[in-house]
C-alpha positions in Angstrom: -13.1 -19.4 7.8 -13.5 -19.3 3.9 -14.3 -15.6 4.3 -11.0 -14.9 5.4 -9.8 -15.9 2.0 -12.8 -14.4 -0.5 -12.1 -11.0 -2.0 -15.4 -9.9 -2.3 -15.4 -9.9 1.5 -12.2 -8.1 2.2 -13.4 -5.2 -0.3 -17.1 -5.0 1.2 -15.8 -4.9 4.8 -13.8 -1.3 4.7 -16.4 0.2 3.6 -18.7 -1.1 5.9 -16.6 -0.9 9.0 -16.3 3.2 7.8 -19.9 3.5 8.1 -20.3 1.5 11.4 -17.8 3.7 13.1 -19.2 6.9 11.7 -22.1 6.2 13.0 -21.1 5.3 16.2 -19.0 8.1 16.7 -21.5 10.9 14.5 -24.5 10.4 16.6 -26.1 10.1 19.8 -25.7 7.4 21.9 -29.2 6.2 22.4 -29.2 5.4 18.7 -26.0 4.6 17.1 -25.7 1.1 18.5 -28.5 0.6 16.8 -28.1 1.9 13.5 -24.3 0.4 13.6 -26.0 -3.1 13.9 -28.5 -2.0 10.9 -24.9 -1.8 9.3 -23.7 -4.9 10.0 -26.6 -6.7 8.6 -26.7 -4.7 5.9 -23.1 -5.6 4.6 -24.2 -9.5 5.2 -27.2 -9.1 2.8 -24.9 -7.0 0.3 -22.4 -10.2 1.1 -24.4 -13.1 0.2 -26.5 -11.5 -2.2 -23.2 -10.7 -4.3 -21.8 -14.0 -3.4 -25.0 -15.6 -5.0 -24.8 -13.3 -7.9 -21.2 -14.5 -8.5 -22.3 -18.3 -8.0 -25.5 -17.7 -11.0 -22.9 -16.1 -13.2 -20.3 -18.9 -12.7 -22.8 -21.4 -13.8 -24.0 -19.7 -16.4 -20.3 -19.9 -18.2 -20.2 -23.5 -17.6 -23.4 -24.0 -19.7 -26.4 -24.1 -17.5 -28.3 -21.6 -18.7 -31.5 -21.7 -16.0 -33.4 -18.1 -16.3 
């Protein structure tokens, strides 16, 4: 439950969640489920890919220069 304590999560979510719903409630029925779950992932791949961008940088000040 780490997530419940990053930042980085709690500021992607709202926007996310914004989307999601919109979708959801914006368009037909037959296809908002799945575009809403094309959401989801979506924020998960901006997640971790942020996440791993934060971890290289972090590194990178502590002297391990590796690109």
């Amino acid at each position: 439950m780490s997530h419940l304590k990053n930042k980085l999560y709690w500021m992607l979510m709202p926007p996310f969640l914004i989307a999601a719903m919109s979708l959801i409630y914006f368009l037909p029925v037959e296809s908002a489920a799945f575009y809403s779950i094309g959401i989801v992932v979506l924020f998960w791949v901006v997640y971790y890919s942020l996440r791993k961008v934060q971890a290289k940088k972090s590194n990178g000040k502590q002297g391990d220069y590796d690109s």
